[in-house]
C-alpha positions as CSV (number, residue, x, y, z in Angstrom):
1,X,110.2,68.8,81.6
2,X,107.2,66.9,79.7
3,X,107.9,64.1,77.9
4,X,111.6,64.5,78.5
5,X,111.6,68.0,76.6
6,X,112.6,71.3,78.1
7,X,109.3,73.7,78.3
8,X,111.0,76.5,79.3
9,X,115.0,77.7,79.4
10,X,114.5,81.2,81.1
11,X,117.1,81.5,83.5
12,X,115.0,83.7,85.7
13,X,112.5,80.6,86.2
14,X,115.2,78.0,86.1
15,X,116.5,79.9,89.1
16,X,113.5,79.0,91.2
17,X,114.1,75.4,90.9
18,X,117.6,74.8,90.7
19,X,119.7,76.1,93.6
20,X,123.4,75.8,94.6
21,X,122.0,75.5,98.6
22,X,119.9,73.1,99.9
23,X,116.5,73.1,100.0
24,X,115.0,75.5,102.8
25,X,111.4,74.7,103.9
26,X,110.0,78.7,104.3
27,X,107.2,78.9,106.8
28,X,104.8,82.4,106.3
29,X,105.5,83.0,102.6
30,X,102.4,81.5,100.2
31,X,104.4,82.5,96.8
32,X,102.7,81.1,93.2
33,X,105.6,80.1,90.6
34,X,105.8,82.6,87.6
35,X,105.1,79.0,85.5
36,X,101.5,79.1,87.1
37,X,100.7,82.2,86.9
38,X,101.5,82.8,83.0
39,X,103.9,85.8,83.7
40,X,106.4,87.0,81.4
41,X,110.2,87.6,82.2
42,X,110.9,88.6,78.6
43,X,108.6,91.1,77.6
44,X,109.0,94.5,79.8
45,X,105.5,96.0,80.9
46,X,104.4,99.7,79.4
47,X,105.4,98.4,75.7
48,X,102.8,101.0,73.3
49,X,102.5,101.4,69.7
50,X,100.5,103.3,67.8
51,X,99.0,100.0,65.9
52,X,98.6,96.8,67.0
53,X,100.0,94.8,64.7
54,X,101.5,91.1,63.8
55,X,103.5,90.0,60.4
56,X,103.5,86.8,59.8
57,X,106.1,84.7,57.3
58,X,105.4,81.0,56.7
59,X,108.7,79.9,54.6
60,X,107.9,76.4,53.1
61,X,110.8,74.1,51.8
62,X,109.6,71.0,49.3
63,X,112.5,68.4,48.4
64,X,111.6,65.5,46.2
65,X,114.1,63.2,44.9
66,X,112.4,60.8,42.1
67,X,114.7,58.0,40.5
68,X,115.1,57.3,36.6
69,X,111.9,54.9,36.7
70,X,109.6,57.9,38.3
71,X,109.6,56.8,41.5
72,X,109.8,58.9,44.5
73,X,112.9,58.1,46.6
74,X,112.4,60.9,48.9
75,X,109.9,63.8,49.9
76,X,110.3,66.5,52.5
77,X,108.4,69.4,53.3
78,X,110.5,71.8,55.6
79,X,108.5,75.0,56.9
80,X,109.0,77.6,59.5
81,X,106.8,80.6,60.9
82,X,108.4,83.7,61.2
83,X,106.3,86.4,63.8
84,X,107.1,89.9,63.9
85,X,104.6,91.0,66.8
86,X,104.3,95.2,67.6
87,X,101.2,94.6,70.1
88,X,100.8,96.8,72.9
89,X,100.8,96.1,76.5
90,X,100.8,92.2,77.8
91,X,97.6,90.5,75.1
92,X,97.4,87.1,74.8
93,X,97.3,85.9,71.1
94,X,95.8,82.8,69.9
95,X,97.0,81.3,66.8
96,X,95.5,78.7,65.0
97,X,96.6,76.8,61.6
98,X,95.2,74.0,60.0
């Protein structure tokens, strides 16, 4: 949780942290949490393709509502990012919009 919002809902790293037993203090075993250590459970290893590639679809939604005197009652702008990603292997990709 940060700020009261969920940063993950992978039920193979939930599982490390909630248990239905009590909590067992394991002497011997120096194991790092998956959340540290930036591993993936949702993307098998081997994945190739024969171009690295990565389509992106920004879809942008603007709502105005202006009243019989021109003034504006209501503005929106609604977007969403669509990725389809066909990278090989496990890459990091940086993103940045401005």
């Amino acid at each position: 949780m940060d700020f009261g919002f969920p940063q993950t809902t992978d039920s193979k790293i939930l599982q490390e942290y909630i248990t239905q037993e009590g909590n067992k203090l394991e002497t011997g075993k120096s194991r790092v949490p998956t959340t540290v250590t930036n591993a993936v459970s949702w993307r098998s290893e081997g994945i190739k393709y024969k171009k690295n590639e990565v389509f992106i679809d920004v879809i942008e939604s603007v709502n105005l509502l202006v009243s019989a005197n021109g003034s504006v009652l209501l503005s929106e702008v609604v977007g969403t990012i669509k990725l389809k990603v066909f990278l090989s292997g496990m890459p990091e990709l940086r993103l940045g919009l401005n």
